[in-house]
VEXMILUM-495018 format. One record per residue (C-alpha): residue in three letters; x negated, y, z negated. Coordinates in nm, 4 decimals. Layout:
<vexza bake="ALA" u="X" v="Y" w="Z"/>
...
This chain:
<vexza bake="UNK" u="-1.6025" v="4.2616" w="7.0254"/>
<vexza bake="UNK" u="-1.3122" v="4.2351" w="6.8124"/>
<vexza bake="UNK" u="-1.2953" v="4.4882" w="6.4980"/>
<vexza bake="UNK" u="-1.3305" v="4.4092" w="6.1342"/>
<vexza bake="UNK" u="-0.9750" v="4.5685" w="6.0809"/>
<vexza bake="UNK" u="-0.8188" v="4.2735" w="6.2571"/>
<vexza bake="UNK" u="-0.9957" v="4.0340" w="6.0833"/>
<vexza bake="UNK" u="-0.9149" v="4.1845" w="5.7336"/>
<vexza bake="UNK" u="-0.5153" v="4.2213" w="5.8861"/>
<vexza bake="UNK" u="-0.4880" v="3.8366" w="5.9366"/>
<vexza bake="UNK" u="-0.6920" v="3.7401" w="5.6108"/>
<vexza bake="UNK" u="-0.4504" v="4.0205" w="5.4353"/>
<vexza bake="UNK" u="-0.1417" v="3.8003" w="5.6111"/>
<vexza bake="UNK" u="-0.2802" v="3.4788" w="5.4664"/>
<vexza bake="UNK" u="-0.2856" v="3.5729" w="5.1677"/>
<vexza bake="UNK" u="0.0436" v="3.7024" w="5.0973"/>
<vexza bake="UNK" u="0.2264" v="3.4233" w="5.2836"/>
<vexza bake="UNK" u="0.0384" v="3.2141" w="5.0065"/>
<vexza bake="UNK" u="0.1306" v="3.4175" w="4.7192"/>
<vexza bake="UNK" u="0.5012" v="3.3994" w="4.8356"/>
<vexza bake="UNK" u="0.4563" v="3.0503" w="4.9285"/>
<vexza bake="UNK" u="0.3531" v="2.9532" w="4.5780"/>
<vexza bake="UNK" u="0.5982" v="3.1426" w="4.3885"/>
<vexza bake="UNK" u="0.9190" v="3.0599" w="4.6434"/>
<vexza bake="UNK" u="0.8463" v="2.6796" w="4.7087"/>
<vexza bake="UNK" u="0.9590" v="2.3820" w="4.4281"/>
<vexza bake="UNK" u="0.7838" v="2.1133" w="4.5685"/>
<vexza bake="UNK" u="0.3894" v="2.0340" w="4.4561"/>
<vexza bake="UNK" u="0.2560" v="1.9755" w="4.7872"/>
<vexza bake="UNK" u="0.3564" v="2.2863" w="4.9260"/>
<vexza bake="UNK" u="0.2346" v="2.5063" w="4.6229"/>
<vexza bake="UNK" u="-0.1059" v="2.3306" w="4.7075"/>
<vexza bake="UNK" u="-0.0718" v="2.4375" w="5.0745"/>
<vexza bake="UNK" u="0.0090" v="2.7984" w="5.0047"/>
<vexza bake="UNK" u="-0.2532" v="2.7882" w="4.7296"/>
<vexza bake="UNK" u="-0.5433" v="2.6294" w="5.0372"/>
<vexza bake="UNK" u="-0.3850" v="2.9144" w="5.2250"/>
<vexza bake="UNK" u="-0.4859" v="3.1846" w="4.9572"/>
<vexza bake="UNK" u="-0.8357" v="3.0068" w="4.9478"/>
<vexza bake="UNK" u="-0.9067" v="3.0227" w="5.3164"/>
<vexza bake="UNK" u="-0.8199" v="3.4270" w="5.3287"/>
<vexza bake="UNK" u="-1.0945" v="3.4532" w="5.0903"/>
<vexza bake="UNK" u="-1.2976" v="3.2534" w="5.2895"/>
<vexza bake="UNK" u="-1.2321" v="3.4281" w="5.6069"/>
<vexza bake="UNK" u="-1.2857" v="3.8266" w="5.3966"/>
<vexza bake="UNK" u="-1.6387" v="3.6428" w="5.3035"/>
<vexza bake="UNK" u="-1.7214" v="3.5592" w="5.6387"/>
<vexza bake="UNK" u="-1.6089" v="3.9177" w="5.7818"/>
<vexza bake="UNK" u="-1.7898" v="4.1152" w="5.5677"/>
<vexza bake="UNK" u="-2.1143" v="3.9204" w="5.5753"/>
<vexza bake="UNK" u="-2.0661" v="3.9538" w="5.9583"/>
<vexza bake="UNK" u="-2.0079" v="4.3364" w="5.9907"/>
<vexza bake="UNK" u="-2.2228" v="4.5042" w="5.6491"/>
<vexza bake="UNK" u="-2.5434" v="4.2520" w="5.6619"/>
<vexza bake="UNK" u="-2.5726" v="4.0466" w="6.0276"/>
<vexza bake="UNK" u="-2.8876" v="3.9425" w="5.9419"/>
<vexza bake="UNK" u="-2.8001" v="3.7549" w="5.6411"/>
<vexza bake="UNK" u="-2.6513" v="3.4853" w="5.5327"/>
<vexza bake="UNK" u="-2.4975" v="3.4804" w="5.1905"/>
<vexza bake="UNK" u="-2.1405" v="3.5544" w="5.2803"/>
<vexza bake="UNK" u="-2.1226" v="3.2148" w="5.5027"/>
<vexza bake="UNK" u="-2.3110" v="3.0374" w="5.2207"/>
<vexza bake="UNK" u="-2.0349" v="3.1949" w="5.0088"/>
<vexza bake="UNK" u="-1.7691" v="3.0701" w="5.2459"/>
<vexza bake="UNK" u="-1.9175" v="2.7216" w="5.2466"/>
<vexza bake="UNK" u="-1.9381" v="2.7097" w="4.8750"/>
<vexza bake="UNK" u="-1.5379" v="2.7683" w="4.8439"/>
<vexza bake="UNK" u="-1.4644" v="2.5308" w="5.1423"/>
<vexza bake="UNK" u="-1.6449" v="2.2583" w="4.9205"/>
<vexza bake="UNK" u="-1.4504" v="2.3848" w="4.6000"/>
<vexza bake="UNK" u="-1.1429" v="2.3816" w="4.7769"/>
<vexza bake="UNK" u="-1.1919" v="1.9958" w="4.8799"/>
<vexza bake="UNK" u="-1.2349" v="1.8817" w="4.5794"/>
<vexza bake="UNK" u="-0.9949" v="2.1181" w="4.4029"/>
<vexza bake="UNK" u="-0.7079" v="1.9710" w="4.7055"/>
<vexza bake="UNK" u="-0.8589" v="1.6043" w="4.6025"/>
<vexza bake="UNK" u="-0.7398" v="1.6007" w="4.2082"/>
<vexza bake="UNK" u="-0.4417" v="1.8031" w="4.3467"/>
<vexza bake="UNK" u="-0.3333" v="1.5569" w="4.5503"/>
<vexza bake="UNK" u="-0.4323" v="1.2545" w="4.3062"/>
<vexza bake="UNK" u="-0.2334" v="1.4267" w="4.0101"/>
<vexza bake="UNK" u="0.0670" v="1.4576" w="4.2615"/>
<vexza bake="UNK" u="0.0718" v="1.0840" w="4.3773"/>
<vexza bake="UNK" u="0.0491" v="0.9755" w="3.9749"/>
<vexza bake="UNK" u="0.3472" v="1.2093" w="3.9040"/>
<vexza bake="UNK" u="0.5168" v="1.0227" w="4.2465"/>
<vexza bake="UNK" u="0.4566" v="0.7349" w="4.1086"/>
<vexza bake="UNK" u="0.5745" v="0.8037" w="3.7290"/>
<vexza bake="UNK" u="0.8831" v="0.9807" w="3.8111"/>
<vexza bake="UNK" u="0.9637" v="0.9243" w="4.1941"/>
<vexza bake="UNK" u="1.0396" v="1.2540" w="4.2655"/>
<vexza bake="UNK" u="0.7520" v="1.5659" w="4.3075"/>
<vexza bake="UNK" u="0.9958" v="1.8948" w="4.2736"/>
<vexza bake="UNK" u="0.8434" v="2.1242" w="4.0027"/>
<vexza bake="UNK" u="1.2101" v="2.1413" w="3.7813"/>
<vexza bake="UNK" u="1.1635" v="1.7901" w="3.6894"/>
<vexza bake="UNK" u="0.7833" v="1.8089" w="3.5249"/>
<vexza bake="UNK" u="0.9468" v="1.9164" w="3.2043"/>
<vexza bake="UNK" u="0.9869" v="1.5519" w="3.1293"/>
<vexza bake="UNK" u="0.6323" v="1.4668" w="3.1251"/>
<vexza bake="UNK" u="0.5719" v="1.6524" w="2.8276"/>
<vexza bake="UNK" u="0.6974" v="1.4016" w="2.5806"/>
């Protein structure tokens, strides 16, 4: 049986390769993919700890399903507000947004 420590270690991995991800990286589509990454080590912590404190129960995979379908649809206008900005200005680097303001 594997320990809740590891879990927790990978999830805690996950989500600090997303936070540098998002804050390092210039280009949209990667700041969504470190962003999904941040979502899924949330989804994995709710998972663990519905496995380990209440193994009877349910809620934490509910929980877990729940952000998996937020994260779908969240990724779907992501991804549809990136390919208008493609289209609009050709390029998808975060520098050159500034000229969508005006």
């Amino acid at each position: 049986m594997v320990h809740m420590e590891y879990y927790l270690i990978v999830s805690t991995i996950m989500m600090f390769v997303g936070i540098y991800g998002f804050f390092t990286r210039r280009n949209l589509l990667a700041m969504l993919i470190s962003v999904e990454l941040i979502l899924n080590s949330v989804d994995i912590n709710f998972a663990v700890f519905n496995r380990f404190l209440f193994p009877e129960q349910l809620e934490g995979f509910f929980f877990s399903l729940f952000a998996i379908g937020i994260s779908a649809a969240e990724t779907a206008v992501a991804i549809a507000i990136i390919i208008n900005i493609y289209r609009n200005m050709k390029n998808i680097q975060v520098k050159n947004l500034d000229k969508m303001k005006w």
